[in-house]
Structure formats: structure tokens, C-alpha cells
C-alpha atoms as a printed R data frame, in Angstrom:
    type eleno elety resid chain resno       x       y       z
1   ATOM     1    CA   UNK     A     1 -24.056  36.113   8.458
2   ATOM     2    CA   UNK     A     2 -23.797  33.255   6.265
3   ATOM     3    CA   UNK     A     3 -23.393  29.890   7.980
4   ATOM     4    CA   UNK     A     4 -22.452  27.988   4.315
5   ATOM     5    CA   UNK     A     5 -18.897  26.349   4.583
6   ATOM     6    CA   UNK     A     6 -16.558  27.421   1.950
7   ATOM     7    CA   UNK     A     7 -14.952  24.997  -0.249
8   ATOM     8    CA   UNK     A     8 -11.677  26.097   0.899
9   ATOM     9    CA   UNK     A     9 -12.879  25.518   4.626
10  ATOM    10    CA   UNK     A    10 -14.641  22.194   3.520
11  ATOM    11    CA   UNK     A    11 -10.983  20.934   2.567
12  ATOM    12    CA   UNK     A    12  -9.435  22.652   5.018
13  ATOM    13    CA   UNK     A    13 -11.049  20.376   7.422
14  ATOM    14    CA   UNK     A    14 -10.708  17.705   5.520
15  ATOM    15    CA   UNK     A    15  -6.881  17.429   5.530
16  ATOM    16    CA   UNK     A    16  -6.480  18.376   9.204
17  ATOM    17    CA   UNK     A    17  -8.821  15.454  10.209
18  ATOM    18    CA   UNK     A    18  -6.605  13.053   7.597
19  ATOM    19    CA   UNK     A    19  -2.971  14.226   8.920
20  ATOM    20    CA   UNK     A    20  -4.329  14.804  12.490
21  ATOM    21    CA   UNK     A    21  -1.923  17.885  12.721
22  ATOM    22    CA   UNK     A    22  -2.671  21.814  11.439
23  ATOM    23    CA   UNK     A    23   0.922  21.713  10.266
24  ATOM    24    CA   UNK     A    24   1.092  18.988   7.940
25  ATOM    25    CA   UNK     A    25  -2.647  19.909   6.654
26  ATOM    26    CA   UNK     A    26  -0.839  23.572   6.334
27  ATOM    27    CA   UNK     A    27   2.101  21.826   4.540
28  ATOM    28    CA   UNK     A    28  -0.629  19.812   1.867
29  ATOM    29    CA   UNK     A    29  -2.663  22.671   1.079
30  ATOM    30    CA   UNK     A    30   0.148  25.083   0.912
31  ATOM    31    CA   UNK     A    31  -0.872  27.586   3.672
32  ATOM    32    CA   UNK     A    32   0.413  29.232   6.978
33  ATOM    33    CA   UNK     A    33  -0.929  26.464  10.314
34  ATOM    34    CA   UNK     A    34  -1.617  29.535  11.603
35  ATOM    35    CA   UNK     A    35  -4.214  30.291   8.775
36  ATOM    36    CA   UNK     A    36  -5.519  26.704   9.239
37  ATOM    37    CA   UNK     A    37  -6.806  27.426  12.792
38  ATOM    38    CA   UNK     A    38  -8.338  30.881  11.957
39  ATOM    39    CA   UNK     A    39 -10.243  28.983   9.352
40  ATOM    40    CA   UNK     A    40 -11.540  26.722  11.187
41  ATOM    41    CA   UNK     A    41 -12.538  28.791  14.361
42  ATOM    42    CA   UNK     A    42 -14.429  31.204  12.492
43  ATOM    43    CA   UNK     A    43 -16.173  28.242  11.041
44  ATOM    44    CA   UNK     A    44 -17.143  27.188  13.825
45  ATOM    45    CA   UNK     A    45 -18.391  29.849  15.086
46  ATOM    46    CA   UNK     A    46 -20.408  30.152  11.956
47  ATOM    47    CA   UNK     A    47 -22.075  25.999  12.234
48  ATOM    48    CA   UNK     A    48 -21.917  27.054  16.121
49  ATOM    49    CA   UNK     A    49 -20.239  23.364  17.010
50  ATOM    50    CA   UNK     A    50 -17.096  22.577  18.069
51  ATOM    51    CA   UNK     A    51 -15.769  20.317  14.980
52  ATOM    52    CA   UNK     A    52 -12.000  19.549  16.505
53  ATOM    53    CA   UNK     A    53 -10.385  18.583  19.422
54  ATOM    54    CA   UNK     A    54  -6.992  20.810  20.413
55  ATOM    55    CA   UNK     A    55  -3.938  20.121  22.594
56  ATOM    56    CA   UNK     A    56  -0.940  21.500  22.948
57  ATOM    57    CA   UNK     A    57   0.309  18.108  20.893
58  ATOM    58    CA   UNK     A    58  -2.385  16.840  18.667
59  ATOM    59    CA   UNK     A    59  -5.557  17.871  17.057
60  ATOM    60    CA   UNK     A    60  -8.672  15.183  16.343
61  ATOM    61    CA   UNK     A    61 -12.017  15.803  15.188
62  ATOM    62    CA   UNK     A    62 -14.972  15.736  17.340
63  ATOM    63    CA   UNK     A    63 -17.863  13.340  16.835
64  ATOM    64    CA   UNK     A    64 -19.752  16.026  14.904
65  ATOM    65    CA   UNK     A    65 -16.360  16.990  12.894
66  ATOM    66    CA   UNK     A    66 -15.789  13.237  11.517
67  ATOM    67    CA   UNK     A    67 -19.463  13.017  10.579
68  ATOM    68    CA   UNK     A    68 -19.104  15.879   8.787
69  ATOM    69    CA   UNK     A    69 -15.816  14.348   7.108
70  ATOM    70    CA   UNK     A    70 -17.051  11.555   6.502
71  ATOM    71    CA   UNK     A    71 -19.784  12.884   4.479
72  ATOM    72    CA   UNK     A    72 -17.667  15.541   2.427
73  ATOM    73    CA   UNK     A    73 -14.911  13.633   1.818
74  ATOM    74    CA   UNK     A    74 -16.921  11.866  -1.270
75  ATOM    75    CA   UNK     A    75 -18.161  15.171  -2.589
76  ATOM    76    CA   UNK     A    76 -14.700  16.973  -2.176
77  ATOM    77    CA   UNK     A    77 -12.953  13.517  -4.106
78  ATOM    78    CA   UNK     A    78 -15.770  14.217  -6.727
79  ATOM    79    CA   UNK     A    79 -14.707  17.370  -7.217
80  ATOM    80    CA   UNK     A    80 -10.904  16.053  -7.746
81  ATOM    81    CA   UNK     A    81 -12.215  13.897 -10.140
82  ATOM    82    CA   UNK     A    82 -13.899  16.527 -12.166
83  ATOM    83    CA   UNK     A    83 -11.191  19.079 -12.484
84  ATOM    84    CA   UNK     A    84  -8.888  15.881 -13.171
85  ATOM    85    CA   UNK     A    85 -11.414  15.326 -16.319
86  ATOM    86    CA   UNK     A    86 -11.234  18.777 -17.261
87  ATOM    87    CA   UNK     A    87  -7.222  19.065 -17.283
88  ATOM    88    CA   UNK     A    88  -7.552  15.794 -19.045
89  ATOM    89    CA   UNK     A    89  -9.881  17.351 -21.786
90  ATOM    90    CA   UNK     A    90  -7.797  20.288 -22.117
91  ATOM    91    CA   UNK     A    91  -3.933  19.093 -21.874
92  ATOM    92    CA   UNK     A    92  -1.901  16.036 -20.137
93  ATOM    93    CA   UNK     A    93  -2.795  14.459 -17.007
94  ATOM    94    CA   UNK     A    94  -1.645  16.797 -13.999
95  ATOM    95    CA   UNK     A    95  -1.906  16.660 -10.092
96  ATOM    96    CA   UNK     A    96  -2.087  14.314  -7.417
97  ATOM    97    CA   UNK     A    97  -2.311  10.370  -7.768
98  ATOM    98    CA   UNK     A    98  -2.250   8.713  -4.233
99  ATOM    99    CA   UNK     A    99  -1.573   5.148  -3.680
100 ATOM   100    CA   UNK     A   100  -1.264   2.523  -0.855
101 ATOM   101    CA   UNK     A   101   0.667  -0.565  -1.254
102 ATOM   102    CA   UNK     A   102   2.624  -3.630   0.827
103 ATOM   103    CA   UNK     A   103   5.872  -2.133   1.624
104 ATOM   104    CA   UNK     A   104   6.607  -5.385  -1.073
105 ATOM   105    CA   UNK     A   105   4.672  -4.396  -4.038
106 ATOM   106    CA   UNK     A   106   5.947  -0.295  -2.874
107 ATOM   107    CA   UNK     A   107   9.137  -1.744  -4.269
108 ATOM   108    CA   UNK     A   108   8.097  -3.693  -7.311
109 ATOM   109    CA   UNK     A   109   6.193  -0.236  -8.512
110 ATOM   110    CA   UNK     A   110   9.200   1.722  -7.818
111 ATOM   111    CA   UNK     A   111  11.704  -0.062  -9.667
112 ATOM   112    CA   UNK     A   112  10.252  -0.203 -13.088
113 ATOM   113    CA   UNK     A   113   6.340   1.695 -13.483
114 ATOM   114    CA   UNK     A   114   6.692   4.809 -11.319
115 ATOM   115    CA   UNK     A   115   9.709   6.123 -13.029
116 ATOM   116    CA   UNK     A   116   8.151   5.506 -16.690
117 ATOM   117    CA   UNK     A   117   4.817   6.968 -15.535
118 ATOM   118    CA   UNK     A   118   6.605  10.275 -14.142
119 ATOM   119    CA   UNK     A   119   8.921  10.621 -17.157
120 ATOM   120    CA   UNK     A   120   5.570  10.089 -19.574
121 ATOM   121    CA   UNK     A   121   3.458  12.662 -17.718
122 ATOM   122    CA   UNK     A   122   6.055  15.258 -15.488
123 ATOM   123    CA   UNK     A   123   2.834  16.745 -14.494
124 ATOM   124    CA   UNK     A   124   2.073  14.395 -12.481
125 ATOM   125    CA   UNK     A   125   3.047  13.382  -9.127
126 ATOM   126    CA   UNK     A   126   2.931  10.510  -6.969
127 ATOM   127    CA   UNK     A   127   2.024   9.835  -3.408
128 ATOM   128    CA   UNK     A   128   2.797   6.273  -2.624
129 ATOM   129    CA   UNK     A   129   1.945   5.496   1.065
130 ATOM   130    CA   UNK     A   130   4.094   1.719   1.900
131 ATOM   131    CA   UNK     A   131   1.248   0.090   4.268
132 ATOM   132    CA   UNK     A   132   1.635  -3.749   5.928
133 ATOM   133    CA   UNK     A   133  -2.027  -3.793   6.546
134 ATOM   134    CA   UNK     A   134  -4.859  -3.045   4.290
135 ATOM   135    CA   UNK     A   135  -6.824  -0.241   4.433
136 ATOM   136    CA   UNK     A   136  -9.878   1.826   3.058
137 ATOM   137    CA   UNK     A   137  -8.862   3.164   0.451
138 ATOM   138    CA   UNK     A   138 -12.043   5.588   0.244
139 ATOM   139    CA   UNK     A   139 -12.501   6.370   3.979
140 ATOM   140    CA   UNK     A   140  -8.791   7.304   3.947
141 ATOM   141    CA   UNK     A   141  -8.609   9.537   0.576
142 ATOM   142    CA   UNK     A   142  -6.647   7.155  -2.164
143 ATOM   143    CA   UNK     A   143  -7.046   6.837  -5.745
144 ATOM   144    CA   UNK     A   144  -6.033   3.234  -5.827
145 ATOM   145    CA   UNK     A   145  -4.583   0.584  -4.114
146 ATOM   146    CA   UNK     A   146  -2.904  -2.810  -4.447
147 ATOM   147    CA   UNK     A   147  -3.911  -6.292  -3.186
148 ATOM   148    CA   UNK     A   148  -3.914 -10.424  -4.233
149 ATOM   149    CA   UNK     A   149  -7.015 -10.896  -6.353
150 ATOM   150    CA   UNK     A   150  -8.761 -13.031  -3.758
151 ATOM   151    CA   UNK     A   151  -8.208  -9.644  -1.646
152 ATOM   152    CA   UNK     A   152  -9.848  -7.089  -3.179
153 ATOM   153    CA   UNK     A   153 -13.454  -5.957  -2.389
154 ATOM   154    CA   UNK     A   154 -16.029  -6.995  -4.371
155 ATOM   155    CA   UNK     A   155 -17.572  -3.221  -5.209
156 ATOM   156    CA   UNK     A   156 -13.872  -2.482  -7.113
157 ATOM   157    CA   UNK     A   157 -12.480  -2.424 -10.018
158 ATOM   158    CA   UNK     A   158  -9.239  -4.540 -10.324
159 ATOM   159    CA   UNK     A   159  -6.574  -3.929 -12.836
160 ATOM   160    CA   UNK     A   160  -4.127  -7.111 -13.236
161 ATOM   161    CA   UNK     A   161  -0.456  -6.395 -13.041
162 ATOM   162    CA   UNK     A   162   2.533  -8.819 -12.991
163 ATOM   163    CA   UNK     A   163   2.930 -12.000 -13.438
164 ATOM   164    CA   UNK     A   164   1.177 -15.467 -11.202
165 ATOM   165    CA   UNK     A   165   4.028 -15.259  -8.626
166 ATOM   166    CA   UNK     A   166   4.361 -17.736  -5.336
167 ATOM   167    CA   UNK     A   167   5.996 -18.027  -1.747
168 ATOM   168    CA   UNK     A   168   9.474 -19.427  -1.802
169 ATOM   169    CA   UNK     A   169  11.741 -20.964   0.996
170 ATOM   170    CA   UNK     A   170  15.268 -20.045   0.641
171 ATOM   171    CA   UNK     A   171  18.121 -20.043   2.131
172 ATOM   172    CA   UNK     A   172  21.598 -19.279   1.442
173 ATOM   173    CA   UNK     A   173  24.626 -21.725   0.226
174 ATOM   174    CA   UNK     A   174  27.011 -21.123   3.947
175 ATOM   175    CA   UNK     A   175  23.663 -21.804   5.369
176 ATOM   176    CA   UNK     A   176  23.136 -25.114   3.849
177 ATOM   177    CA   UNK     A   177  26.155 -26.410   3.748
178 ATOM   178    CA   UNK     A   178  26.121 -29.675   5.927
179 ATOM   179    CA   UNK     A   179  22.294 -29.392   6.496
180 ATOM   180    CA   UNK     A   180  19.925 -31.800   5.140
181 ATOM   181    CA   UNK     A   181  18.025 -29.838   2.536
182 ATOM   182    CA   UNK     A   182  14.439 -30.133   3.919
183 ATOM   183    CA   UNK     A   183  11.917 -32.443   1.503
184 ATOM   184    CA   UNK     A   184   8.657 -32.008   3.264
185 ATOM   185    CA   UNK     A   185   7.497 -28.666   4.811
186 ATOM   186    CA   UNK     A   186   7.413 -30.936   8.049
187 ATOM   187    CA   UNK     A   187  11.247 -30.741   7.925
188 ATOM   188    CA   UNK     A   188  11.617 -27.184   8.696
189 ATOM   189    CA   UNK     A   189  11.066 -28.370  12.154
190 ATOM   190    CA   UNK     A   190  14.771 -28.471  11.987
191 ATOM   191    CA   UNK     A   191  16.010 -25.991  10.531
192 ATOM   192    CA   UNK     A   192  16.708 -22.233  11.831
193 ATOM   193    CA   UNK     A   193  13.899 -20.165   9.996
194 ATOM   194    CA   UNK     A   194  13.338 -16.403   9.765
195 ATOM   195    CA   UNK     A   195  10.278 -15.843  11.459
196 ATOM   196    CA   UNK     A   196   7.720 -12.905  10.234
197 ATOM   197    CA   UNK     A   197   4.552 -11.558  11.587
198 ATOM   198    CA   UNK     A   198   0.861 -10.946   9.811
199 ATOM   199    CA   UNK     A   199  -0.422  -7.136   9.929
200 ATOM   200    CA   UNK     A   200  -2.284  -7.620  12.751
201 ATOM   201    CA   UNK     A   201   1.130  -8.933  14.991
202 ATOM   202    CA   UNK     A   202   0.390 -12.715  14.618
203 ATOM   203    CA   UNK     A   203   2.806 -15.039  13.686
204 ATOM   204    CA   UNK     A   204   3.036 -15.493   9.884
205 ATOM   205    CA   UNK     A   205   2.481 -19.378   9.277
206 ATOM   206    CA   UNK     A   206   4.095 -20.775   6.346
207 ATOM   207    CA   UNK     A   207   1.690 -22.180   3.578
208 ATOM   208    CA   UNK     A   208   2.470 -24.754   1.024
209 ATOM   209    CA   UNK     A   209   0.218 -27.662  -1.013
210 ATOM   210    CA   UNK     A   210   0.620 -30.167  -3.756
211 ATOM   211    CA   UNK     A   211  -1.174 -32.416  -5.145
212 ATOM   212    CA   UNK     A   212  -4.284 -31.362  -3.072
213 ATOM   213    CA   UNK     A   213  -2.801 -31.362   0.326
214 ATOM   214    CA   UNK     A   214  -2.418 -27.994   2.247
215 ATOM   215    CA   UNK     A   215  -0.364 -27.824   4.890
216 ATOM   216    CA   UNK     A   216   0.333 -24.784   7.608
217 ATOM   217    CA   UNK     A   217   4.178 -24.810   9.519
218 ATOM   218    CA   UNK     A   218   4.388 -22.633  12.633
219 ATOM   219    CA   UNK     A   219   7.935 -22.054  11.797
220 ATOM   220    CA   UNK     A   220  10.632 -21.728  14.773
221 ATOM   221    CA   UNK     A   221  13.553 -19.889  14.714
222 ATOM   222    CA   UNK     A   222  15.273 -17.015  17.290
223 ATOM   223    CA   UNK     A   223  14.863 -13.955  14.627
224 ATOM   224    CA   UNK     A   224  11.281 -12.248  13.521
225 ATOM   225    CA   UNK     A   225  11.129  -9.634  11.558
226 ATOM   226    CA   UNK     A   226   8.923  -7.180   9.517
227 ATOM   227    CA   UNK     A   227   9.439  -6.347   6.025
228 ATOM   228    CA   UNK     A   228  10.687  -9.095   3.162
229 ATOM   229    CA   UNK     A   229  13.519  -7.057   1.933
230 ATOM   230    CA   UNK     A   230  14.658  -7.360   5.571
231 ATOM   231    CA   UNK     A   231  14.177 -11.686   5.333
232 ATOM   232    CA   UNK     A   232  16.041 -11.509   2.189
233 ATOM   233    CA   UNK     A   233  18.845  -9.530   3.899
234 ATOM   234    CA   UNK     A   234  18.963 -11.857   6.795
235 ATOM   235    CA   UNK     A   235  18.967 -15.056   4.063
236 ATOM   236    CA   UNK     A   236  21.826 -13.749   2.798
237 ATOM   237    CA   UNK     A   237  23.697 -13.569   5.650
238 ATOM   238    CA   UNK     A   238  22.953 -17.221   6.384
239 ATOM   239    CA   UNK     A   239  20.749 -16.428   9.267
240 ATOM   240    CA   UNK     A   240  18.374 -18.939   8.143
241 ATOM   241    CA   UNK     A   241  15.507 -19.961   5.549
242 ATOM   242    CA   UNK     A   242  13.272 -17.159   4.691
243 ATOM   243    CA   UNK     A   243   9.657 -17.837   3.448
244 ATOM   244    CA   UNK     A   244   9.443 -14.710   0.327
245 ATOM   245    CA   UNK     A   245   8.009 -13.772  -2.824
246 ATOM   246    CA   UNK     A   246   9.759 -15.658  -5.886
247 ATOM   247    CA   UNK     A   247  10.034 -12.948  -7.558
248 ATOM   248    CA   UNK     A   248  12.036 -11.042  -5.065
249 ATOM   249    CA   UNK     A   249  14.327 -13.772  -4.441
250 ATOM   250    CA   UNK     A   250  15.074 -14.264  -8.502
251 ATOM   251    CA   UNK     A   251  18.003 -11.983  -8.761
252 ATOM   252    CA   UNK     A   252  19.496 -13.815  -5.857
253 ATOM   253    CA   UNK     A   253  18.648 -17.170  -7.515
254 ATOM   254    CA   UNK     A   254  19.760 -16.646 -10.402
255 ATOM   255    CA   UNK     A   255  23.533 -15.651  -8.909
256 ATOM   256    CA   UNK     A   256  23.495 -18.276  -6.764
257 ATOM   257    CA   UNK     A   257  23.647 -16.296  -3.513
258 ATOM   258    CA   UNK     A   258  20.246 -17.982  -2.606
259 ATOM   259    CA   UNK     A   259  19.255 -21.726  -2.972
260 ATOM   260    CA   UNK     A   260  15.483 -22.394  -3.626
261 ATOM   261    CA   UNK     A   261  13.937 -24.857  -1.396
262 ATOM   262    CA   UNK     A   262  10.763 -27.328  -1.238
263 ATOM   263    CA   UNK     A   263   9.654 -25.722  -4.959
264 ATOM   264    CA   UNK     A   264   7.122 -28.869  -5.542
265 ATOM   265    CA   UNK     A   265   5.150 -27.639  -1.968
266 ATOM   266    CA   UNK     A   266   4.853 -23.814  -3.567
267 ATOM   267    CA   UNK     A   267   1.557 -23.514  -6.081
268 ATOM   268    CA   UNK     A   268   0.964 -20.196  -8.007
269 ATOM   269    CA   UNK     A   269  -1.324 -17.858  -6.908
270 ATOM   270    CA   UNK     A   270  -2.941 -15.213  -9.621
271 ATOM   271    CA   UNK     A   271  -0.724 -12.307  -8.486
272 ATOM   272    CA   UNK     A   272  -1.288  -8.837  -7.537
273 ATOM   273    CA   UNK     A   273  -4.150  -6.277  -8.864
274 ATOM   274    CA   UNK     A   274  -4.249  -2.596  -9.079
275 ATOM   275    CA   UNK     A   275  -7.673  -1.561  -7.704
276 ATOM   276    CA   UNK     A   276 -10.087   1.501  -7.305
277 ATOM   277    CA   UNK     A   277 -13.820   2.540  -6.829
278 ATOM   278    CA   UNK     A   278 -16.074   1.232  -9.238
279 ATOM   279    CA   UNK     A   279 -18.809   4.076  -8.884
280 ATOM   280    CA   UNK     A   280 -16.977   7.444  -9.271
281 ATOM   281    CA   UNK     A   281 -15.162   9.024 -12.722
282 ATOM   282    CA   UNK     A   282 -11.613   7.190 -12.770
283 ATOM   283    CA   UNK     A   283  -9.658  10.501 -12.831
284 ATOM   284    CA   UNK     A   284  -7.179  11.877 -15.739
285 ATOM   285    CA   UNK     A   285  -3.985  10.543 -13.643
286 ATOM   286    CA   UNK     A   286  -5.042   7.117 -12.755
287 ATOM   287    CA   UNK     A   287  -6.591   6.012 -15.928
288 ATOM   288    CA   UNK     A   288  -2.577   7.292 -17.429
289 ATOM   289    CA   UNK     A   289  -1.398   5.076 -14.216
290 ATOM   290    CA   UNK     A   290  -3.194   2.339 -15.402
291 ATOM   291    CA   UNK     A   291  -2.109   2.656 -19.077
292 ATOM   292    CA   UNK     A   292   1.786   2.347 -17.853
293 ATOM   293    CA   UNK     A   293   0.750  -0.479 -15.417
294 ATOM   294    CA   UNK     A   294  -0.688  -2.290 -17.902
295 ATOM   295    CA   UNK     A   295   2.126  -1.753 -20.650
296 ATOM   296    CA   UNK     A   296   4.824  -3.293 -17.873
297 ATOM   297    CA   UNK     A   297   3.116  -5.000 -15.468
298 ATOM   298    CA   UNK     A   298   4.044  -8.188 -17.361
299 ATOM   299    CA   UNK     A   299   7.691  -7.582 -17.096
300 ATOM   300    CA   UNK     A   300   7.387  -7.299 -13.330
């Protein structure tokens, strides 16, 4: 009998070792879980190695099953990449395009390029995966993925998109009212601030410079949270003085529910880039991504 993998069983594989379960591999690939597991018993039968790990709860791959992953992953995104080319060639961009982002930047995309890209290519669709820390966006199966230019690996392409942006304290107007507006970013020492933490649970210090001088605050305060749409919530309620991304905070500037604070202590920083593998095709779907990103990534 013929010990070759199929293609079907190579991504078979694939998916349940990326979801870690047979019935959201089933769910991706559009087959019964139950089909899943025949697949991969009779292929491993076939190699004659156990390639997963089965309880009653989960399902892992075994040493020799992420090896084997981790070596067909590549070939099977290859693959994607050439069939992408191909629909390209013959029609509109169509499939898959899967992206990680900062819950933050998740939002930005959402509001303004997502929607134009799916109404200029409804053949498309778009798996956007919100992530606080950053990943690999190769070992773990994306197209593309979004970091700060300092950020992003040397071996990618980067794709600007937006505007320089920079951190902001602010703080609402029942908040400040008979408080000393701080001057220095040593004065926060008395105010109430909303606390956040870095993706790998640390305290988030705030950062701030001018005229040469950088300075880090371990900022106090009784509330810590997760996700900057949550700070901005909390601002508003007068909770405290939030350290967030200008260009969240503008809308809430520019009514007047939110006060801008210590503005001369916040430099620019280049802003956020869209970026990929440098040594594969691009496929059909993400060089039409890039075309919308780069048509309103300046209005963002």
C-alpha cells in the first residue's frame, strides 16, 4: 500500500494541529470531525507513527506530528499562494486573507479599510484574529500582520499605513475639575491613573520625552485594565487619566468629553505597518488588501 500522504490528509493535519480540536479543523475545512479522525488514523497507520495526541477533551500533536507540521505548513501556504495567483490571473481576488492585529489597530482596520476591501472584492473574506501579544505570523498560518515600524522583523516586508500617531494622557473634565492639571510626567504621582499591563502581564510604564530627556512613570492608581477602548471607557467616566493612542482619543477631544494632558512630554512615533513574508508570492487577496490599505491608510 502506498505510504504517500494525500494533500487532503497533509491539510487535514495541518488544521487540527492549528485549532487543537477535530471539530473546529472539521468546521475550517468543511467536513464531518468524524471524517477528520478516520483520516488521520488510517494515515497513520500508513507512516506507521502516532502523529497526535487524543483525550476525551483535547487533541495535540506528537513530537513527530509538529515536525511534520512544521515542515508542510510552508509547502501547503505555497500552494495557497499559487491557486491565489491563478484565481488572480483568471478573475477577482477570492478566498481566505488571515490577519493578526492589537485588539487597537483590530479596530482602526474595521472602521474604515475592511468594509471598503469586502465591498471592492465580495469574494473575498477576512479572518482578522485581535492579538495583545505578537506572534509568528508564519509558524502560526497568517498572511499578514500589523506592528510599530521599529517592531517588525527584519526578513519582512512592511507596508506603511496611517498617519505618525503618539501616546496621550487624558482625562476627563468631572475628573479635573479642582485638580492641578499635571505639568511634568513626575506629577502623575498624584493623580488617580488607569493602570494597564504589557502582553507579557507586566505593568505598562508610561513613556514620555522632550527636548532629549526620556522619562519612564510607574503610574499608581486602584484600576488596571486590558484593552484601550476599555481606558477610554473608564476616562470617560472620570475614573482617572488614561495613557492612549491620540488618535483614539480624537473624537473625544474634539467634543470635549476628554481633556488632553502633558502634550509637550508626547513625541511622534512613525506609526503602524502592515507586514508579510518577504520570500514567498504575495497572494491575489493581500496584494488587493494592500491596494485598499494604501488608498486609506492616510485617513486613519
Amino acid at each position: 500500500m502506498n505510504a504517500q500522504p494525500t494533500l487532503a490528509e497533509l491539510r487535514a493535519l495541518a488544521a487540527i494541529a492549528a485549532n487543537r480540536s477535530f471539530s473546529k479543523a472539521a468546521d475550517e475545512l468543511e467536513l464531518a470531525a468524524s471524517t477528520l479522525s478516520h483520516m488521520m488514523r488510517g494515515l497513520e497507520e500508513r507512516l506507521g507513527m502516532r502523529l497526535l495526541n487524543r483525550t476525551t477533551r483535547s487533541v495535540s500533536p506528537t513530537q513527530a506530528g509538529e515536525r511534520l507540521v512544521a515542515q508542510i505548513r510552508p509547502i501547503l501556504q505555497d500552494l495557497d499562494n499559487v491557486f491565489a495567483d491563478i484565481d488572480a490571473a483568471r478573475d477577482r481576488p477570492r478566498g481566505l486573507l488571515r490577519l493578526t492585529a492589537s485588539e487597537t489597530v483590530s479596530m482602526l482596520l474595521i472602521n474604515a479599510v475592511i468594509p471598503a476591501f469586502l465591498e471592492r472584492y465580495p469574494e473575498m473574506a477576512v479572518d482578522l484574529v485581535a492579538e495583545p501579544a505578537f506572534v509568528d505570523i508564519v509558524a502560526e498560518g497568517y498572511d499578514a500582520g500589523f506592528r510599530l515600524g521599529d517592531a517588525v522583523p527584519r526578513d519582512m516586508v512592511a507596508v506603511r499605513f496611517g498617519k505618525t500617531s503618539r501616546m496621550l494622557p487624558v482625562a476627563s473634565p468631572a475628573y479635573l475639575e479642582g485638580r492641578a492639571r499635571p505639568r511634568t510626567p513626575d506629577d502623575l504621582s498624584a493623580h488617580v491613573c488607569i493602570r494597564s499591563r504589557t502582553p507579557n502581564g507586566k505593568p505598562y510604564k508610561w513613556e514620555f520625552a522632550r527636548r532629549g530627556h526620556a522619562v519612564e512613570i510607574d503610574v499608581q492608581g486602584p484600576l488596571m485594565l486590558n484593552r484601550t477602548e476599555l481606558m477610554l471607557a473608564a476616562a470617560l467616566r472620570g475614573l482617572g487619566i488614561a495613557f492612549v493612542p491620540e488618535r483614539l482619543a480624537q473624537p473625544h477631544l474634539d467634543e470635549g468629553t476628554l481633556c488632553s494632558l502633558l502634550e509637550a512630554w508626547c513625541p511622534t512615533y512613525p506609526g503602524l505597518f502592515l507586514y508579510f513574508p518577504g520570500h514567498r508570492q504575495v497572494p491575489a487577496g493581500l496584494r488587493a488588501f494592500i491596494e485598499v490599505l494604501k488608498e486609506l491608510g492616510n485617513e486613519t
